[in-house]
ZADRENGU-622516 format. One record per residue: x, y, z of N, C-alpha, C in turn; residue number from 0. Coordinates in pm, whole numbers, plus 50000, padded with zeros to 5 digits. Example, Ala and Ser with C-alpha at 12.3 -4.5 7.8 and 13.67 -1.06 7.14 Angstrom:
{n_c1 51319	n_c2 49431	n_c3 50780	ca_c1 51230	ca_c2 49550	ca_c3 50780	c_c1 51320	c_c2 49670	c_c3 50780	dovex 0}
{n_c1 51285	n_c2 49775	n_c3 50708	ca_c1 51367	ca_c2 49894	ca_c3 50714	c_c1 51290	c_c2 50003	c_c3 50787	dovex 1}
This chain:
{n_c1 03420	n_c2 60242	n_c3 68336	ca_c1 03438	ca_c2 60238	ca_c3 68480	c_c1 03565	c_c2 60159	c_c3 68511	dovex 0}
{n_c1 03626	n_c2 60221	n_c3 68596	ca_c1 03781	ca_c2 60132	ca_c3 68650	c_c1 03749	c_c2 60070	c_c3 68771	dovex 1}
{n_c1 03773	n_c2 59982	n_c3 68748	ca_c1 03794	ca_c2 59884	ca_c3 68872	c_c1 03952	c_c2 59906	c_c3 68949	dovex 2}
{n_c1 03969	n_c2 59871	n_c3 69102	ca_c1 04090	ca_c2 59902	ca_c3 69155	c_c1 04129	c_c2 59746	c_c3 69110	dovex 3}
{n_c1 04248	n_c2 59729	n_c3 69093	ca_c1 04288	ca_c2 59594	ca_c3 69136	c_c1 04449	c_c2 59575	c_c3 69250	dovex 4}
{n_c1 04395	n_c2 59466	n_c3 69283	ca_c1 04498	ca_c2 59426	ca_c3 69425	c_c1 04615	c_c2 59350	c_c3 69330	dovex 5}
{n_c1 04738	n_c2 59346	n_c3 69351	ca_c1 04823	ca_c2 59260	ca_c3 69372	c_c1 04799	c_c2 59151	c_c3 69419	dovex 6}
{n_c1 04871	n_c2 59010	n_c3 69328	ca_c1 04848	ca_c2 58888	ca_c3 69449	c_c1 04940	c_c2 58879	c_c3 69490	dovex 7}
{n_c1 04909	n_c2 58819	n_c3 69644	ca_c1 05042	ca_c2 58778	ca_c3 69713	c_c1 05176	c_c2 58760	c_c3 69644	dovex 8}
{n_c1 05256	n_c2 58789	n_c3 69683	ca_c1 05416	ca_c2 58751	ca_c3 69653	c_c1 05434	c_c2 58615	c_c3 69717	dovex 9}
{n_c1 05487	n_c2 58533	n_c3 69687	ca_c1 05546	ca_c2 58390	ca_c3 69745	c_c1 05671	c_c2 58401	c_c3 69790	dovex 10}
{n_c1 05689	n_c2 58423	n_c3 69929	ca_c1 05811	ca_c2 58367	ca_c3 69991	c_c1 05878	c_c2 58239	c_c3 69937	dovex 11}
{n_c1 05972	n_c2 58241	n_c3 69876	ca_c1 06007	ca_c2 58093	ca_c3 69872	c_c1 06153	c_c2 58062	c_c3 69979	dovex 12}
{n_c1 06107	n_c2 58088	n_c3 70072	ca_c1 06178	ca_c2 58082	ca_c3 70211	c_c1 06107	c_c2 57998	c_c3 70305	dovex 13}
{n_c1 06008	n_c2 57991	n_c3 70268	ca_c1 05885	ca_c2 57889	ca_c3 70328	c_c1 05839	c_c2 57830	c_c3 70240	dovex 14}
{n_c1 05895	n_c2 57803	n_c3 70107	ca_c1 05888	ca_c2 57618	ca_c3 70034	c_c1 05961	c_c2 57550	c_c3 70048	dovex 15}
{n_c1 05906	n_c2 57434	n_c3 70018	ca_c1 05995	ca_c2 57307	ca_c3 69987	c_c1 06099	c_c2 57319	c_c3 69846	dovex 16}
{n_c1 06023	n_c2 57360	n_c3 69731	ca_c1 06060	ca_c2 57356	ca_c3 69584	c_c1 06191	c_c2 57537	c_c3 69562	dovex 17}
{n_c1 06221	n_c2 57510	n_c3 69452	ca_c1 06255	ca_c2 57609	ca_c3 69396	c_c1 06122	c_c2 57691	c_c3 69286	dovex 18}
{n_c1 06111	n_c2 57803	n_c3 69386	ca_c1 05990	ca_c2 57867	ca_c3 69308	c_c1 06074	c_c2 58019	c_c3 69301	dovex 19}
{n_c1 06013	n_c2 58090	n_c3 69132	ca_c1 06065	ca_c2 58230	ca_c3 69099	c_c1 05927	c_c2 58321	c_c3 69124	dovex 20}
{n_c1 05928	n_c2 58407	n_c3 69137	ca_c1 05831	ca_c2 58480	ca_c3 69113	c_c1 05872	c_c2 58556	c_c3 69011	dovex 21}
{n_c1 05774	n_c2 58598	n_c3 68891	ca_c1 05783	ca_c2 58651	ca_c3 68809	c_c1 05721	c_c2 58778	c_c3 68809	dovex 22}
{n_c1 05768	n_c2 58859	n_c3 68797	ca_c1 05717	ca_c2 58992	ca_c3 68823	c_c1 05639	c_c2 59073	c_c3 68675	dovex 23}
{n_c1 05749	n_c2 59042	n_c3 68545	ca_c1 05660	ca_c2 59075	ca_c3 68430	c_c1 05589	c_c2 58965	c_c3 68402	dovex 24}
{n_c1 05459	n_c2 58969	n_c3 68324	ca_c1 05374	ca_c2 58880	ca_c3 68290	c_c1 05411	c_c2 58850	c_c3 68140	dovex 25}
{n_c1 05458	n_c2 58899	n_c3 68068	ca_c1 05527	ca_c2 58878	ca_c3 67931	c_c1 05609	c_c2 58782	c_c3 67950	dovex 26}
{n_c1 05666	n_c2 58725	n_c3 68053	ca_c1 05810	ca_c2 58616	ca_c3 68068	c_c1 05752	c_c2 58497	c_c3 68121	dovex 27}
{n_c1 05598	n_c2 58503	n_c3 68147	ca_c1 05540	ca_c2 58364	ca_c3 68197	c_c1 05507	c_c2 58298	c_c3 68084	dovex 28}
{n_c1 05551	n_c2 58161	n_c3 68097	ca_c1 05533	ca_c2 58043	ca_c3 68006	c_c1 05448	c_c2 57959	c_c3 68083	dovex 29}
{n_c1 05298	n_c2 57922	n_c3 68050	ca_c1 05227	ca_c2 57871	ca_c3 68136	c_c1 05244	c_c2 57676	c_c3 68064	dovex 30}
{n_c1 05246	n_c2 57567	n_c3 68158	ca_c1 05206	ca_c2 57421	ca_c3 68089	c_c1 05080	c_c2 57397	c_c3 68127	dovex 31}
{n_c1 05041	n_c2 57359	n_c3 68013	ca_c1 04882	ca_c2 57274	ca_c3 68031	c_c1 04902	c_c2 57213	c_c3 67946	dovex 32}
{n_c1 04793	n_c2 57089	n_c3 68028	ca_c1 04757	ca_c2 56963	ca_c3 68022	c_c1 04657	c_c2 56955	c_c3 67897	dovex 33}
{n_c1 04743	n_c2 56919	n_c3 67797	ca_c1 04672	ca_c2 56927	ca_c3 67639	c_c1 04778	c_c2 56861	c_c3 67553	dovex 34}
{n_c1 04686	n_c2 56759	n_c3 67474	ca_c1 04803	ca_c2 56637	ca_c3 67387	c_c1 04840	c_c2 56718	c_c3 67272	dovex 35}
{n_c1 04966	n_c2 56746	n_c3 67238	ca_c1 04989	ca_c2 56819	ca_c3 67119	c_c1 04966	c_c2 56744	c_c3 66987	dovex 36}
{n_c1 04915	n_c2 56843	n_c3 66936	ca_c1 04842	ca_c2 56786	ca_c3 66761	c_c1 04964	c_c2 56738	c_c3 66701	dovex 37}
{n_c1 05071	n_c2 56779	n_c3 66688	ca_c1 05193	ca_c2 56731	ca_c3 66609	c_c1 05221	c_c2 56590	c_c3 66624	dovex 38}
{n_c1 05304	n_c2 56599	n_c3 66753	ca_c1 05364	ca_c2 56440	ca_c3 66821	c_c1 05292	c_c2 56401	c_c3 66914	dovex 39}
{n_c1 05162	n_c2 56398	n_c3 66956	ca_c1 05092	ca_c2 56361	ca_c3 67075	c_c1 05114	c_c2 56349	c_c3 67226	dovex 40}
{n_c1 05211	n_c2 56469	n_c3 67204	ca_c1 05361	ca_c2 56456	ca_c3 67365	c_c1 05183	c_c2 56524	c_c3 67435	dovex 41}
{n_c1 05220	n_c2 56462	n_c3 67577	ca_c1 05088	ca_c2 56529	ca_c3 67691	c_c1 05126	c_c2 56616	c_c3 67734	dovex 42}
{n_c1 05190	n_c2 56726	n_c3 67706	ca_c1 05198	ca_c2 56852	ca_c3 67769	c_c1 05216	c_c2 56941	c_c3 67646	dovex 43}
{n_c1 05128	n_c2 57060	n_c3 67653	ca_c1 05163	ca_c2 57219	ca_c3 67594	c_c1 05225	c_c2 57326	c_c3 67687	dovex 44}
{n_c1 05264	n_c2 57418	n_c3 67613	ca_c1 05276	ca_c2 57542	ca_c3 67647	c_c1 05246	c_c2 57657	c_c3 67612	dovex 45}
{n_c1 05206	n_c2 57765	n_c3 67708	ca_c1 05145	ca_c2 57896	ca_c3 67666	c_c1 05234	c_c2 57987	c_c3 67685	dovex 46}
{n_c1 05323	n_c2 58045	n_c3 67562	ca_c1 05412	ca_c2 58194	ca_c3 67616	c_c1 05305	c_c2 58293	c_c3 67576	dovex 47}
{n_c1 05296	n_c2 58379	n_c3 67674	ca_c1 05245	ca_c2 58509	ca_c3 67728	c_c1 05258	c_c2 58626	c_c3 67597	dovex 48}
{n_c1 05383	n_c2 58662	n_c3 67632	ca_c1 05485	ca_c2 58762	ca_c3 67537	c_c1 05468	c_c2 58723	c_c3 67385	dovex 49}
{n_c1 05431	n_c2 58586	n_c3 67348	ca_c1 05413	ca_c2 58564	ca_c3 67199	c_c1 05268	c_c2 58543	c_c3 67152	dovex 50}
{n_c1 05195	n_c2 58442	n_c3 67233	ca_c1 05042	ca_c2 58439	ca_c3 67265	c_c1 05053	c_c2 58297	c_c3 67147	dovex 51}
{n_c1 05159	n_c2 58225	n_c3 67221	ca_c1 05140	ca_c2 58130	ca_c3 67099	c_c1 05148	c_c2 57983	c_c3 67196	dovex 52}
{n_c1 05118	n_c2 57916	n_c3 67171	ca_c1 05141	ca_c2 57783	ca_c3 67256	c_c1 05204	c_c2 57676	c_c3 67191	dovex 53}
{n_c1 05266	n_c2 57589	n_c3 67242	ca_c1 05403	ca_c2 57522	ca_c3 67221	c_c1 05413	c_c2 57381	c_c3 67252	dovex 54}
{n_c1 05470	n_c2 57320	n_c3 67263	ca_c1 05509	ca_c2 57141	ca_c3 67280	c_c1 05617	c_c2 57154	c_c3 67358	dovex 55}
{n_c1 05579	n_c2 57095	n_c3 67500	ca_c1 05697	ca_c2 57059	ca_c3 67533	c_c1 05814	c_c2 56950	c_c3 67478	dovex 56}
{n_c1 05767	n_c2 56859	n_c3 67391	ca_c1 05852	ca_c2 56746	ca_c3 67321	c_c1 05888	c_c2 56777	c_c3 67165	dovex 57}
{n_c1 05831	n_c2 56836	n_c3 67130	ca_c1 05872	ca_c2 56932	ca_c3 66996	c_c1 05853	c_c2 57040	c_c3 66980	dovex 58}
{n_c1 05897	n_c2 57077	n_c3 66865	ca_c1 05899	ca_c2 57233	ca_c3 66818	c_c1 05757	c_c2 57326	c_c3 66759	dovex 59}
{n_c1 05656	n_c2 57176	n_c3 66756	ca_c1 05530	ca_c2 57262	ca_c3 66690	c_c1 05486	c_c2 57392	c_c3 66793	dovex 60}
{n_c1 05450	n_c2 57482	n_c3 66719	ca_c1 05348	ca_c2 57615	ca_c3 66779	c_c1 05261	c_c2 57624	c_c3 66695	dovex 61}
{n_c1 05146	n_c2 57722	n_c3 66778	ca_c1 05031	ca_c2 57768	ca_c3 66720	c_c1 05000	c_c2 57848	c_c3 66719	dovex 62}
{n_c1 04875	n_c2 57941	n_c3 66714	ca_c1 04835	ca_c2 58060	ca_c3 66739	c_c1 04678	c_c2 57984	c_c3 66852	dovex 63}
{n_c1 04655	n_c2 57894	n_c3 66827	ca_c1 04540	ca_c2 57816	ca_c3 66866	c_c1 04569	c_c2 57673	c_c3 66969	dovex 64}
{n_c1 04524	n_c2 57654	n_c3 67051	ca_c1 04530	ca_c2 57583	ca_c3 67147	c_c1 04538	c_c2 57438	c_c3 67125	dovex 65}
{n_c1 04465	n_c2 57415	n_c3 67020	ca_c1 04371	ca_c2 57277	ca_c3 66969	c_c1 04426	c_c2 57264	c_c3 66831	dovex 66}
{n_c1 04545	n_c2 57345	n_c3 66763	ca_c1 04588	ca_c2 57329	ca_c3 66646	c_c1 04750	c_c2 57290	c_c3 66643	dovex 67}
């Protein structure tokens, strides 16, 4: 069974404060979360989309796993 799905809103960023992009492919989003990296204990990760791998913002470690 298919479900319809909606678009979310687009963000004007004509009515922010910040510099915001909208990203239109989902392969080019790099998401940060709040997770101490196993390597150097830096407090921020990252999730690229397009690789499915998550990252350190303060070093170079990646993973395939969130918690590794």
């Amino acid at each position: 069974m298919l479900h319809e799905v909606t678009p979310a809103p687009r963000i004007d960023t004509n009515d922010v404060d910040q510099d915001l992009g909208v990203v239109d492919d989902p392969a080019g989003l790099v998401l940060a979360i709040d997770a101490v990296c196993p390597a150097c204990g830096g407090p921020e990760r990252t999730f690229t989309v397009a690789t499915g791998l998550y990252g350190c913002t303060r070093c170079a470690h990646t993973s395939p796993e969130g918690d590794h």
